[in-house]
N, C-alpha and C positions, 0 to 999 in steps of 0.2 A: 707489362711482360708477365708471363705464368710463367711457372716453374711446377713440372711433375714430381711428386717424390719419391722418392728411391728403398724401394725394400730389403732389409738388410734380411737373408735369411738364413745365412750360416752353411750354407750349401759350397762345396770346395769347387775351385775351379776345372772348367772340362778338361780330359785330360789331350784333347787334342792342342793345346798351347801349349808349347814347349819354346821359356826363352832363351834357352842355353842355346837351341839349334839354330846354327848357322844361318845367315840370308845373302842373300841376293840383294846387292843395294845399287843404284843408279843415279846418279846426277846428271842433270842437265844444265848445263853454262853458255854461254855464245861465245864465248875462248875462256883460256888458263890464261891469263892477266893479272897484272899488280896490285888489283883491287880488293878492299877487306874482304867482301862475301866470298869473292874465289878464293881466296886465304883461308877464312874459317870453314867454306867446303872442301878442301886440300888437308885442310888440320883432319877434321872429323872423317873425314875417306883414310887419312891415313890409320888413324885409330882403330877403325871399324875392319880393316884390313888387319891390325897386327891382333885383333881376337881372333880373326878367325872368316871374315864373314868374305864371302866373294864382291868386292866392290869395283865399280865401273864408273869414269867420266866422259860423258858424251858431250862435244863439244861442235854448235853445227853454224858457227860464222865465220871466225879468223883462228884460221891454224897454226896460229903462231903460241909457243909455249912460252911464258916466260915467267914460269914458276917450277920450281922442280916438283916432277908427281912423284907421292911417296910410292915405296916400294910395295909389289902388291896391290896397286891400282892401276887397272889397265883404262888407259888412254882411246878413246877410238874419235875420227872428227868426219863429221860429214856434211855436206857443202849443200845445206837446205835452201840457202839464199843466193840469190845470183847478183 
């Protein structure tokens, strides 16, 4: 395996990145379910919601909730699978 290497040159970064500014975040799950992963994305949607940032779970198999979605995450479910 190569590895290229990395020039440090003291140059500030562009000013087009700003990470204070808000985002747009989205999840995708196949339901809200009991499960650790849907847990830790529920945790972390909730957080990223109480900074600030617009967050969204998209959920496209079983409608069924059975986890409270924190406040500030909107929920949307659509039925990709028949």
């Amino acid at each position: 395996m190569q590895f290229k290497s990395l020039e440090i040159t003291g140059k500030s970064a562009p000013n087009s990145i700003n990470l204070c500014q808000s985002m747009r975040i989205l999840f995708l799950n196949t339901n809200i379910g009991y499960g650790g992963a849907t847990k830790i994305m529920m945790w972390l949607a909730g957080r990223l919601a109480e900074k600030g940032d617009e967050v969204s779970f998209l959920t496209y198999r079983d409608v069924s909730v059975n986890r409270d979605v924190p406040v500030g995450v909107k929920h949307t479910h659509m039925q990709l699978e028949s």
